[in-house]
N, C-alpha and C positions, 0 to 999 in steps of 0.2 A: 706069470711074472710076479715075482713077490712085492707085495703093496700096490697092486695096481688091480684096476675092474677089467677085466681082456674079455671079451668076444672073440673067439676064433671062430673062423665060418668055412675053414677047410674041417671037412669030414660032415657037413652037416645036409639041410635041402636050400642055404644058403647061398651054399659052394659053388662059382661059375656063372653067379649072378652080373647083371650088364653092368659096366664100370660104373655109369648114372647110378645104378639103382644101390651100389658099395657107398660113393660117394652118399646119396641122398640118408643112408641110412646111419650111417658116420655121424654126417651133421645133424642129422634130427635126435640122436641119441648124443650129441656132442661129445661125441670119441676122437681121440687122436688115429687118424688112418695108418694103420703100419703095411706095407707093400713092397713088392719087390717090381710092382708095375710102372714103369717110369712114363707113362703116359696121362698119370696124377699130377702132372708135373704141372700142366694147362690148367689146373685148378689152381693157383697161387695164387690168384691174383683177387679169387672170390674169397669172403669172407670163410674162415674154417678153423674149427679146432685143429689143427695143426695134420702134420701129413710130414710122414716119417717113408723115404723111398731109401732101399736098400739094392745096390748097381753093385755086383761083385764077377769077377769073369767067373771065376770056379766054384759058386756057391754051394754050400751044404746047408743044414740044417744049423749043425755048430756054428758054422762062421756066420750064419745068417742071426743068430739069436746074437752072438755075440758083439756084431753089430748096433741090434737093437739095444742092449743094456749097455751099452759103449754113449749110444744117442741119448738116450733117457737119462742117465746120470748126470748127462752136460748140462739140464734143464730142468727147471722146477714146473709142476703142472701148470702153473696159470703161466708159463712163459711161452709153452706149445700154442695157444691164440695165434693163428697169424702166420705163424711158422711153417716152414718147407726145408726139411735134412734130406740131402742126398749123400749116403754115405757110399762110398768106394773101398776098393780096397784099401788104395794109400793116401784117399782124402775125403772130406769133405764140402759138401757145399751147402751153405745155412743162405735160404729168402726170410724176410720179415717182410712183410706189408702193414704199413702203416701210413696215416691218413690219407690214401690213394698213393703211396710209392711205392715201389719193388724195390727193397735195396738185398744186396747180394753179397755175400762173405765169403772166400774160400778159404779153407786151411787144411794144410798137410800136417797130419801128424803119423803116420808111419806107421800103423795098423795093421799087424801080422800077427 
């Protein structure tokens, strides 16, 4: 991703590590999680550099990236704190947690 520090941990001896151990290494390196595992989703409520989940029926590699710089654009880095994107095909859903609440955003914008 251009201007951004990525880790990718597909292809590496990373690769297939226990969601715990993805998670734990996110937050210790204070990275923003990018996933297509929607079972990160349970983590919103803990403190975290932010957690980018991508939910598409027909994913590729394209629609998936494109996704991701779709999300990224919408947010400046210190606003990923706290944050939870569930991008979809034809929407989205944005969590913030802040001083102990879940609050919850949806929006459709039509993402084809």
């Amino acid at each position: 991703m251009q201007g951004h520090d990525v880790l990718d941990i597909r292809g590496t001896t990373d690769e297939g590590i226990p969601d715990y151990a993805l998670w734990d290494m996110a937050q210790r390196e204070e990275r923003l999680l990018i996933t297509t595992d929607k079972g990160f989703v349970h983590n919103r409520e803990q403190p975290h550099h932010g957690i980018l989940i991508i939910r598409l029926r027909q994913p590729n590699r394209r629609k998936i990236d494109e996704r991701v710089m779709q999300a990224i654009a919408q947010f400046r880095a210190a606003e990923w704190l706290g944050l939870l994107v569930v991008m979809r095909d034809s929407t989205q859903s944005i969590w913030r947690v802040s001083k102990g609440e879940n609050k919850k955003d949806e929006f459709s914008h039509g993402f084809y």
